[in-house]
C-alpha positions in Angstrom: 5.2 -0.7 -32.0 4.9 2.6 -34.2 1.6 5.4 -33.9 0.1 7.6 -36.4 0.0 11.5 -36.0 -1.4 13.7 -38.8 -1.4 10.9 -41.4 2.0 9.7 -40.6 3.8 6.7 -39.0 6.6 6.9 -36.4 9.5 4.9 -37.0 9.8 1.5 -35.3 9.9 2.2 -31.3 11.6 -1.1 -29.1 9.3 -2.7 -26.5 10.5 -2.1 -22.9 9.9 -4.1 -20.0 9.4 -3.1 -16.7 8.7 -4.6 -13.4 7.2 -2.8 -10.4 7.9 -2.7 -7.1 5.6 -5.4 -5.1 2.9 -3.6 -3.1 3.4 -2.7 1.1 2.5 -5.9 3.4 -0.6 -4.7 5.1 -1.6 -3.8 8.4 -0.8 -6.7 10.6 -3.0 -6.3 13.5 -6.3 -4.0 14.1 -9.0 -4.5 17.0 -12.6 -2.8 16.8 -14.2 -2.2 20.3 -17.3 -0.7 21.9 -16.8 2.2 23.2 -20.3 3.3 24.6 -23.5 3.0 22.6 -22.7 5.4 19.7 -19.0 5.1 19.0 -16.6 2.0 18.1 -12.8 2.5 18.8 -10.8 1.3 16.2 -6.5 0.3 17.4 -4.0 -1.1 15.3 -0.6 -1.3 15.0 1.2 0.9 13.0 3.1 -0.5 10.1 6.9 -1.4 10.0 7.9 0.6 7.3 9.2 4.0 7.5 7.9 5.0 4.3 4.2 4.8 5.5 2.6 8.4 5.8 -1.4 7.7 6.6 -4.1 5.2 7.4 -7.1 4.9 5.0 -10.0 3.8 7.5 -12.6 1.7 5.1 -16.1 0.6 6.5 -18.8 -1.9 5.6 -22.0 -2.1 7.3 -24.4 -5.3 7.5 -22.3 -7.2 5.2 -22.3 -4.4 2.0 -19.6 -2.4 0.2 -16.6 -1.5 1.7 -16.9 2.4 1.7 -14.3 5.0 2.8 -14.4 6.4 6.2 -11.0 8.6 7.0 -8.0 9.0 6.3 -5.1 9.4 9.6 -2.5 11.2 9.0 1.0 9.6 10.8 3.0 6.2 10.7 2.7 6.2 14.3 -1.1 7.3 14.6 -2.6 4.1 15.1 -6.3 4.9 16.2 -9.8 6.2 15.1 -13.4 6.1 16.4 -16.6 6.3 14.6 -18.9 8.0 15.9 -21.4 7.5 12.7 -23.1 4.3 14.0 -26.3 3.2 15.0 -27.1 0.1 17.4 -30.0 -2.1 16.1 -28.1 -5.3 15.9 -25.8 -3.7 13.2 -22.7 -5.4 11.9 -20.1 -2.8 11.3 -16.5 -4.3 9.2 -13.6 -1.9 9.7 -10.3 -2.3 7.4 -7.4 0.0 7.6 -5.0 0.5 4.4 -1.1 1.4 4.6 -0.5 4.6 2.4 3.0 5.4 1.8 4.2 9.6 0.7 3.8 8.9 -2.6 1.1 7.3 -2.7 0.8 3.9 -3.0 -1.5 1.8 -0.8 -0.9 -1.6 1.1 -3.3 -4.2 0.7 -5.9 -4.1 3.0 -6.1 -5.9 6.8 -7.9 -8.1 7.6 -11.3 -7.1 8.6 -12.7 -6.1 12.6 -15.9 -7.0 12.6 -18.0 -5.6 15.7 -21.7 -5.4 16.5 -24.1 -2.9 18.1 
């Protein structure tokens, strides 16, 4: 491939090819439970790998987009309640994404689906 800078073309660069690292398994287990009428206690378990550094806590309600909730800092901190709910016959979705110290994210769990 070659660009152009002020008018001019660079010489003929070499194409490189590169392959990435696959992505993190994800979170292999995660429960949502009641835990009285205005919080839900999310536990799963933490991840294998050492390189893992936080939880990203996601959330859909009633079926809709999957919306960020928190973020736990810790391999080993494998809990979180919401407190941000509302009974009503609400459907609340929770998923929990693997984030490692650089950076990169797991794919998600599988979703814990609980209702108030």
């Amino acid at each position: 491939f070659t660009t152009f800078s002020m008018g001019r073309e660079s010489a003929q660069g070499t194409n490189v090819e590169v392959q990435t690292k696959p992505t993190f398994a994800p979170v292999s287990f995660l429960q949502a439970y009641k835990a009285g009428s205005t919080a839900i206690k999310l536990l799963w378990r933490p991840h294998p790998s050492d390189k893992i550094s936080s939880y990203v806590i996601e959330r859909s309600v009633n079926g809709g987009e999957w919306k960020f909730m928190a973020q736990v800092e810790g391999l080993l901190m494998a809990e979180y309640i919401d407190t941000l709910v509302r009974g009503g016959g609400n459907t609340y979705a929770y998923r929990v994404i693997a984030k490692s110290y650089d950076g990169v994210k797991a794919r998600p769990s599988q979703a814990s689906r609980i209702s108030l």
